[in-house]
TORGU-117376 format. One line per field, with one value per residue (C-alpha): residue number from 1; residue in three letters; y, z, x. Coordinates in steps of 0.25 Angstrom, whole numbers. Each point is the difference from the previous one (the first is absolute). Layout:
N
k: (NUM;...)
r: (ALA;...)
v: (Y;...)
w: (Z;...)
u: (X;...)
***
This chain:
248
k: (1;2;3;4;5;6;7;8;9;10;11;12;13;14;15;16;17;18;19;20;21;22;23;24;25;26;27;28;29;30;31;32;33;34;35;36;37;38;39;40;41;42;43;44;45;46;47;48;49;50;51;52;53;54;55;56;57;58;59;60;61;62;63;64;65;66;67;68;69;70;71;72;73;74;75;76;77;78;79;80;81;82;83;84;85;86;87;88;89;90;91;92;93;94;95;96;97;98;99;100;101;102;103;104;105;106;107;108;109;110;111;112;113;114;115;116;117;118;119;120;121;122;123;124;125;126;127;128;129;130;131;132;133;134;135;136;137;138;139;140;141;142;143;144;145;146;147;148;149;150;151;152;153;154;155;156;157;158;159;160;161;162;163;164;165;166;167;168;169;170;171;172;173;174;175;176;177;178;179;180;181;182;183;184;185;186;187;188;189;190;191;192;193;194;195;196;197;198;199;200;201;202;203;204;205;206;207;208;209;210;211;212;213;214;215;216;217;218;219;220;221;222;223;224;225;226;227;228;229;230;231;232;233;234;235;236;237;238;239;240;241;242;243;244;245;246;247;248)
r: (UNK;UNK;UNK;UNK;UNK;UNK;UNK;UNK;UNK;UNK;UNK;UNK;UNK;UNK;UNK;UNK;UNK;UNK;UNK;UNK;UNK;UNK;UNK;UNK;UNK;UNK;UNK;UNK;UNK;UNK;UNK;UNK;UNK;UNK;UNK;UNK;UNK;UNK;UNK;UNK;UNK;UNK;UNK;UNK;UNK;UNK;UNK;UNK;UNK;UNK;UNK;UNK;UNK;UNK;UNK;UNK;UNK;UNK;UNK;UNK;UNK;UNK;UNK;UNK;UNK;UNK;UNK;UNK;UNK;UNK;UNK;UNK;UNK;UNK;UNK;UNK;UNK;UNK;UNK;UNK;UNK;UNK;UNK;UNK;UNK;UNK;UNK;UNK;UNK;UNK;UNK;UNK;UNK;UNK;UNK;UNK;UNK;UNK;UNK;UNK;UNK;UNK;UNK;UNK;UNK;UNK;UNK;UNK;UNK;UNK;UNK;UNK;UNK;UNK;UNK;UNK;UNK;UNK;UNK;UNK;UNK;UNK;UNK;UNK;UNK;UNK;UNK;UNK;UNK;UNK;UNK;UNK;UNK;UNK;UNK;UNK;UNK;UNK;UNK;UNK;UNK;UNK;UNK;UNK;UNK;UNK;UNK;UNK;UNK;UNK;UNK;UNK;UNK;UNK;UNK;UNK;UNK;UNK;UNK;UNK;UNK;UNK;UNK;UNK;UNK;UNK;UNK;UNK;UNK;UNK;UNK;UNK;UNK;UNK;UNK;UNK;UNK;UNK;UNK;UNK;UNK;UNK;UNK;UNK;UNK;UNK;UNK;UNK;UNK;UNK;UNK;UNK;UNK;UNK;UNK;UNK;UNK;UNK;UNK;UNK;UNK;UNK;UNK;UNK;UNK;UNK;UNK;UNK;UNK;UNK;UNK;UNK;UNK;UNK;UNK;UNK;UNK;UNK;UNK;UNK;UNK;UNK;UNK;UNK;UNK;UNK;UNK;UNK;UNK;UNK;UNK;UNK;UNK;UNK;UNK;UNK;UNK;UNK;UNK;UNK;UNK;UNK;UNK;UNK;UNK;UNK;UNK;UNK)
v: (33;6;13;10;9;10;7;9;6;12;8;-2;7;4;5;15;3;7;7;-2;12;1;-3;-10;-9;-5;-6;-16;-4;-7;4;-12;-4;-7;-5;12;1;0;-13;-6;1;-6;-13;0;0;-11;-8;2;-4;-14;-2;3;-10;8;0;-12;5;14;4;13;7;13;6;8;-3;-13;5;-2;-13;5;5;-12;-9;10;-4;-16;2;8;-13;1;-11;2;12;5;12;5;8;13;11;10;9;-7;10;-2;-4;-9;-6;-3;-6;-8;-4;-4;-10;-6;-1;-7;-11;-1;1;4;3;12;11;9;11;13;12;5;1;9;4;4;3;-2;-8;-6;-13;-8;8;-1;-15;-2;7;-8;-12;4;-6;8;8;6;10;7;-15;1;-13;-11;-11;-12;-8;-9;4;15;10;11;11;11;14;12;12;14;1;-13;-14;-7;-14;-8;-12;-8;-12;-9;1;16;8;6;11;0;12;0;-2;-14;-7;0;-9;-10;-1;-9;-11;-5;-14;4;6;-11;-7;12;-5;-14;6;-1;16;1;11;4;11;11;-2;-15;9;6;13;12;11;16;9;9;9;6;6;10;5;-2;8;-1;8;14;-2;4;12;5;0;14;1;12;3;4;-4;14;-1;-14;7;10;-9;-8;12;6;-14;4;-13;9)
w: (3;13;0;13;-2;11;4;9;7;-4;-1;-11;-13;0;13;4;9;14;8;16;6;8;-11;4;-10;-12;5;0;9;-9;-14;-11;-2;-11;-7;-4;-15;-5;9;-6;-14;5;5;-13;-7;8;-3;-16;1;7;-11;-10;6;5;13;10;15;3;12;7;11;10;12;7;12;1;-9;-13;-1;-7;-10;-2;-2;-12;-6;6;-10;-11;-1;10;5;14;11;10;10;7;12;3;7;-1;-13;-10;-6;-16;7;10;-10;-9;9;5;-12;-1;10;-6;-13;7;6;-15;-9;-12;-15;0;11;-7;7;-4;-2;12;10;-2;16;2;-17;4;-10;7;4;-14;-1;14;-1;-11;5;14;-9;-9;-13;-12;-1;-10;5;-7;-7;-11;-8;4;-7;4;-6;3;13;-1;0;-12;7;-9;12;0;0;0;-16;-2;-1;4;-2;7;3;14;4;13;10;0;6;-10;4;-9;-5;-4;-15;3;1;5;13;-1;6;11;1;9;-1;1;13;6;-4;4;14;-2;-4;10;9;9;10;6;11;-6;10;-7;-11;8;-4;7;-2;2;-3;-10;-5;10;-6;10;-8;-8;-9;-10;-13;-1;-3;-17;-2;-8;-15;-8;-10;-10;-13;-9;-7;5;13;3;-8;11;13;-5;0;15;5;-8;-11;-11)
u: (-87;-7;-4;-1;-12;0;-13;-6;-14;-5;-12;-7;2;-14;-1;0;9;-3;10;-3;-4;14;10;5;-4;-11;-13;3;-13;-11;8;2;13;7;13;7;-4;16;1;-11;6;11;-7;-7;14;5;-14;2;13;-3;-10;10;9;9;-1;-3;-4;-6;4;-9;6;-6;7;-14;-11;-6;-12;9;-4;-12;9;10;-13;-4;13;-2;-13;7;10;9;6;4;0;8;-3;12;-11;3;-8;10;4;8;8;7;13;-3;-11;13;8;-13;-3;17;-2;-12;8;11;-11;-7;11;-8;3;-7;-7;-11;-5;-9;8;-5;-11;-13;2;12;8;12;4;12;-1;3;12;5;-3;9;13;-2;0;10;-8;-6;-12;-9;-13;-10;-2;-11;5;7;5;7;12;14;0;-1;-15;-1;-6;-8;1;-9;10;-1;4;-8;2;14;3;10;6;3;4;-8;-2;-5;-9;-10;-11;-12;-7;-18;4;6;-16;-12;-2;-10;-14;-1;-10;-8;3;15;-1;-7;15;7;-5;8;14;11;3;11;-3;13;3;9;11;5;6;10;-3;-1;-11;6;-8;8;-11;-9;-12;-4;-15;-9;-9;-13;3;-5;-16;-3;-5;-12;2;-7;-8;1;-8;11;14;4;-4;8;11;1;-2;11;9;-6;5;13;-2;2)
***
C-alpha cells in the first residue's frame, strides 16, 4: 500500500510570533520554519507503518514557495520515500488545498492519505474533511490510534466526551492528532541520504486548479500585552480583590 502524507511550511512552533507593524501580516523575514507539528505526526505515522509492513511507498507531498523543499527534505530524512512540491507563491486556502491535493491523489492512487488535523498558522481544520467528500472515500480525524487490518484502519478519535473508535474501509483520509506518537529525531547521516532521494518540483498550475481567494483577511493584531499580577499580604485581602473585579 502507498500512503500520501501531506505537509506543509509553518513557522516554527517555538517561535514567537510578530505582527508587522501595518497589519497586514506576521513577520516571515529571518524566522525558522518547519513541518507543521500535526503534519509531522503524520509522516511519522506513515514511517511506523512501513516498518510494520503495512505499508510499502511513503509518498510526501507540499503545495507552498520554492523554499519548502527544506521541509520535504526533513521528511526525505525522517523516512520518506519520495517528494513532490506542487510551487506556489500565492495563498493556498483549505479548499483549493483539498481539491490540489484531489488531483495529486488521482496521479498517486494511494491506499491511505494522512494528514494533521490542521495547520498551526492558519487552524482551520478543513482540509482532511474537505479532501474526503471531494474524493468520495471515508474519513476519520482527530486520530490518536490507528490500527491496520483486511483492508480497512481501526481509528481511536479525540472527541469532546472522550475517545471514539471506528472503523473504515481503504482508501480513507485519516487526520492525526499529538497523542498518536512522537516524531523521530533526525540524524545526520540520514540527511546526508535525504539528499539522494528522488523530488519532483512542479509548478501549481499542472494541477489544474484554480486558486480563489474565498476568505480575505483584512487585519492583523498582537493579543492584548499581560498585565501586572498584585501581591497582597492576606486571605482577606485576596478575598476582596477577586470580588472588586466581580470573581466572587
Amino acid at each position: 500500500m502507498k500512503i500520501l502524507v501531506g505537509i506543509k511550511r509553518v513557522i516554527d512552533y517555538n517561535v514567537r510570533v510578530q505582527v508587522n507593524r501595518d497589519g497586514s501580516g506576521v513577520v516571515k523575514d529571518g524566522v525558522k520554519m518547519s513541518i507543521n507539528p500535526f503534519d509531522e505526526i503524520a509522516v511519522e505515522e506513515a514511517l511506523r507503518m512501513k516498518e510494520r509492513g503495512d505499508a510499502s511507498e511513503v509518498v510526501v507531498v507540499s503545495i507552498g514557495p520554492d523554499a519548502a523543499q527544506q521541509q520535504l527534505r526533513t521528511a526525505l530524512a525522517m523516512g520518506a520515500d519520495r517528494a513532490i512540491l506542487y510551487q506556489a507563491d500565492e495563498e493556498v486556502q483549505p479548499l483549493a488545498a483539498a481539491r490540489a491535493l484531489l488531483a495529486v491523489i488521482q496521479a498517486e492512487e494511494p491506499g491511505l492519505v494522512l494528514l494533521g488535523k490542521q495547520a498551526i498558522d492558519d487552524d482551520a481544520n478543513q482540509v482532511g474533511q474537505m479532501l474526503a467528500a471531494l474524493w468520495d472515500r471515508p474519513q476519520a480525524t482527530f486520530v490518536s490510534a490507528l490500527e491496520f487490518s483486511d483492508g480497512a484502519a481501526r481509528a481511536t478519535r479525540e472527541v469532546d466526551a472522550g475517545l471514539e473508535n471506528i472503523e473504515v474501509d481503504l482508501p480513507a483520509v485519516v487526520t492525526v492528532d499529538l497523542r498518536l506518537n512522537e516524531p523521530r529525531f533526525v540524524k545526520m547521516p540520514d540527511i546526508m541520504k535525504a539528499k539522494r532521494k528522488p523530488m519532483e518540483i512542479k509548478p501549481f498550475a499542472e494541477l489544474g486548479v484554480e486558486l480563489p481567494v474565498q476568505l480575505e483577511t483584512t487585519l492583523h493584531e498582537p493579543p492584548p500585552k499581560r498585565q501586572g499580577g498584585v501581591k497582597v499580604d492576606s486571605v482577606e485581602a485576596l478575598v476582596e480583590a477577586l470580588k472588586n473585579k466581580g470573581v466572587l
